[in-house]
C-alpha positions, -999 to 999 in steps of 0.1 A, spaced: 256 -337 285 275 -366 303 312 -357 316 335 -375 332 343 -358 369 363 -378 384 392 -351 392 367 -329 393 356 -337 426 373 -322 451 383 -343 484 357 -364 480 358 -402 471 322 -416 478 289 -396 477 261 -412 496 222 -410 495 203 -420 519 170 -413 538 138 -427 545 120 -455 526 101 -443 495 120 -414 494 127 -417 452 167 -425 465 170 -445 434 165 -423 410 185 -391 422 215 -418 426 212 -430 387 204 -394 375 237 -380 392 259 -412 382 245 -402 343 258 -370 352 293 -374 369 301 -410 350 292 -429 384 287 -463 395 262 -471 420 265 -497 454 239 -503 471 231 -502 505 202 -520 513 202 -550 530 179 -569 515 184 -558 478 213 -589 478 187 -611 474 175 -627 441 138 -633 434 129 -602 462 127 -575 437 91 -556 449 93 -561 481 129 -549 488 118 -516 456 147 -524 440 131 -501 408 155 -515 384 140 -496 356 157 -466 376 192 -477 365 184 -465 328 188 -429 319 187 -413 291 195 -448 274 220 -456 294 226 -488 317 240 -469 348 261 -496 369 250 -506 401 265 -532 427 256 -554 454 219 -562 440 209 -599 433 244 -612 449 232 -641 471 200 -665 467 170 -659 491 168 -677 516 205 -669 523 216 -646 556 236 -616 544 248 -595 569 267 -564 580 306 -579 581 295 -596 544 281 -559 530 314 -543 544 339 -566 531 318 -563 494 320 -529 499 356 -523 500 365 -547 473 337 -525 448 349 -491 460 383 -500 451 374 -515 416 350 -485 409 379 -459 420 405 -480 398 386 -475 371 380 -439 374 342 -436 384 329 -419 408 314 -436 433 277 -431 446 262 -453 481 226 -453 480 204 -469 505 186 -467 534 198 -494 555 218 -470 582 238 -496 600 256 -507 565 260 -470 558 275 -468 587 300 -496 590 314 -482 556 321 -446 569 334 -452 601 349 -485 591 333 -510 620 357 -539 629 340 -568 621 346 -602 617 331 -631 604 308 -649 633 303 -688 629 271 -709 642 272 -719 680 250 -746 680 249 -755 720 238 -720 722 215 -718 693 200 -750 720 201 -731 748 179 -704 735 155 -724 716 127 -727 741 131 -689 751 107 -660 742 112 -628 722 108 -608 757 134 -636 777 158 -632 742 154 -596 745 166 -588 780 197 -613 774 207 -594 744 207 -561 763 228 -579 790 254 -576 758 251 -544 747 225 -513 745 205 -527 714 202 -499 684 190 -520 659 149 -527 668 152 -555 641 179 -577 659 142 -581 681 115 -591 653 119 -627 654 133 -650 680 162 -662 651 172 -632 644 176 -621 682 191 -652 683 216 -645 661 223 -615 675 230 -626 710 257 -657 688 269 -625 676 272 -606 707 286 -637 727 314 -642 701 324 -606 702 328 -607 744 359 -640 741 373 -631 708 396 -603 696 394 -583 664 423 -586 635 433 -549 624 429 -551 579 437 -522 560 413 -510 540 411 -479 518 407 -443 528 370 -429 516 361 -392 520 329 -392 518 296 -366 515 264 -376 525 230 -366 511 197 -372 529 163 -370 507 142 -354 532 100 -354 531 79 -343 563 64 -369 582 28 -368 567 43 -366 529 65 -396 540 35 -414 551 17 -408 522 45 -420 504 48 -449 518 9 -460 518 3 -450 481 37 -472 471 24 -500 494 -11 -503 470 4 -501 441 32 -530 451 4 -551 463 -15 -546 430 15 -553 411 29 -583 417 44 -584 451 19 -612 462 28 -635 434 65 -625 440 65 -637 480 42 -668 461 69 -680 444 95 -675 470 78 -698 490 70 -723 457 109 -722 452 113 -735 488 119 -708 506 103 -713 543 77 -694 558 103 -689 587 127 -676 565 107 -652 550 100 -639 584 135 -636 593 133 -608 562 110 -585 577 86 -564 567 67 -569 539 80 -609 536 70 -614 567 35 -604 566 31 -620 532 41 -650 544 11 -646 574 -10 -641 542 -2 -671 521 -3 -689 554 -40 -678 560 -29 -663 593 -42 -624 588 -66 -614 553 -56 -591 531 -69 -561 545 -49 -573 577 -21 -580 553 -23 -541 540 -30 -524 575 -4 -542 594 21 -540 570 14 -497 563 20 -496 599 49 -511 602 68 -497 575 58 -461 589 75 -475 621 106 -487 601 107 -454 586 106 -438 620 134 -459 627 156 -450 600 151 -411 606 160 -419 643 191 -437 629 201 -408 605 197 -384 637 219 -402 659 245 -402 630 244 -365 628 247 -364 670 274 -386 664 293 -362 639 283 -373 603 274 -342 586 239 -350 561 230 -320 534 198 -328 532 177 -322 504 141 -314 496 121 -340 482 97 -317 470 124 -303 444 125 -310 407 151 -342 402 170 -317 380 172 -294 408 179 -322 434 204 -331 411 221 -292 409 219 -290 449 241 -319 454 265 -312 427 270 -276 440 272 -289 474 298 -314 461 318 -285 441 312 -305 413 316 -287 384 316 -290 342 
C-alpha cells in the first residue's frame, strides 16, 4: 500500500542512491518513491540528454510501478549535442528540490555521477563560466599529456574525465583559469538534510554486471541509437566529448576499431569508470559523508525495508 510520508520522515529532506554503474539504482529509487509518495532527480550527467537513452541506461520502463508513473526530473532536458555541466545540474537541482518539497513529496537523488552528488550536498559555489576563445587558440595545437600537466598546474585533478579528450581538458583548464581572476557571488539556497544510500556488489559481481548489460545494449539498439545521433548531426567529436560508450561508437561507425574492438574496449572502460566511481564514493566517506550501504544481492523488497528502517520511515 502507497502512503504519503512526508512528516513521516524524520530530519531528513533528500534521500539519495547512488553506487556503481549497473548497480539496478533505478529501480530501488522508483520502488521506494511508490512507497513514500516520492519524486525522483536524477543525477547522472548524461541522462539530460535527448536521443541518448541506451547508452546513458536511462531504463525508463523503471519509472512505472505497480501502474503508476513515478515522477522523475532532470532526464531529456537539453538536446544532444548540448554541454551540460556541473554549475547547470546544481542550479536545476535547487529549483526541483524546492518544487518537489512545496508540494509535499519526498525527495529521492539517484545517480551515479559523484561530482553532481556532491555539489548538491555540500553545496559547491559555482558559477557560470563563459567561452575564452584566445585561450581555446592557445591550446589548440597542444596534446592530451601537454593539456594534462597545465590543468594540474590549476588544481590536483579528481575528475579522470576532465582528461579523455583534448576539449574537454580544454574546457576544464577555461574553467580552471576563470576560477583563479574571478570571485564567487554568495546565493542562498535551501537547507537539505540528506541520507545517502550506496547499492553495493563485489568487484567480480560488478564486472559481471556490467559485461552481461553491455551485450545485451549492444544487441538492443544502442548501435542504431549512436546511428542516428550522428544522422541528426551530431559530430563524431561531440560524441566523443560524451564518453564512454558514445565515444567508442562513434570509432565504430567511423570504421576506426570492429565490433569486437568496439565491445572489448568499451567493457574495459566502463569497469575502469566503475573503479572510478567506487574511488569517488570512498573519498566522500573520508571526507565525512556517511553511505548505508546496501546489498545488492537482497530482494528489492528487502532493499526497499533496509533503507526505510534506516530512514525511520515508518507506516
Amino acid at each position: 500500500m502507497e502512503f504519503n510520508t512526508r512528516k513521516m520522515l524524520t530530519k531528513y529532506n533528500l534521500i539519495v542512491i547512488t553506487g556503481a554503474t549497473a548497480g539496478g539504482k533505478t529501480s530501488v529509487a522508483t520502488n521506494l518513491a511508490n512507497k513514500i509518495n516520492g519524486e525522483i532527480i536524477s543525477a547522472d550527467s548524461r541522462q539530460v540528454y535527448r536521443g541518448m537513452d541506451i547508452g546513458t541506461g536511462k531504463d525508463l520502463d523503471d519509472y512505472f510501478v505497480n501502474g503508476t508513473q513515478i515522477p522523475y526530473h532532470l532526464i531529456d532536458i537539453v538536446d544532444a549535442g548540448y554541454k551540460y555541466n556541473v554549475y547547470e545540474f546544481q542550479k536545476d537541482f535547487f529549483t526541483v528540490f524546492e518544487d518537489v518539497n512545496s508540494r509535499s513529496k519526498n525527495t529521492i537523488l539517484c545517480g551515479g555521477t559523484g561530482l553532481y552528488i556532491d555539489s548538491v550536498l555540500k553545496n559547491y559555489r559555482l558559477i557560470h563560466v563563459p567561452v575564452n576563445e584566445s585561450l581555446r587558440k592557445d591550446l589548440k595545437t597542444k596534446n592530451i599529456d601537454e593539456l594534462a600537466e597545465i590543468l594540474k598546474s590549476f588544481k590536483k585533478i579528481h575528475n579522470r574525465s576532465d582528461l579523455d579528450t583534448p576539449k574537454r581538458a580544454i574546457r576544464a583548464i577555461e574553467i580552471a583559469e576563470f576560477y583563479k581572476t574571478n570571485h564567487l557571488k554568495e546565493e542562498k539556497v535551501p537547507e537539505i538534510n540528506p541520507i545517502i544510500f550506496g547499492i553495493n556488489f563485489d568487484r567480480e559481481q560488478r564486472r559481471t554486471r556490467i559485461t552481461e548489460r553491455l551485450k545485451y545494449r549492444l544487441e538492443n539498439g544502442m548501435i542504431d541509437e549512436a546511428k542516428n545521433l550522428i544522422d541528426a548531426g551530431i559530430s563524431h567529436q561531440d560524441m566523443e566529448y560524451y564518453g564512454l560508450e558514445y565515444k567508442f561508437l562513434s570509432w565504430y561507425l567511423s570504421n576506426k576499431i570492429t565490433y569486437d574492438e568496439l565491445f572489448t574496449k568499451l567493457n574495459t572502460a566502463i569497469h575502469q569508470f566503475a573503479k572510478r566511481q567506487m574511488t569517488w564514493f570512498r573519498k566522500m566517506e573520508k571526507d565525512g559523508t556517511k553511505i548505508y550501504w546496501i546489498d545488492g544481492n537482497l530482494k528489492l523488497e528487502d532493499k526497499i525495508s533496509e533503507i526505510m528502517k534506516v530512514a525511520k520511515i515508518v507506516k
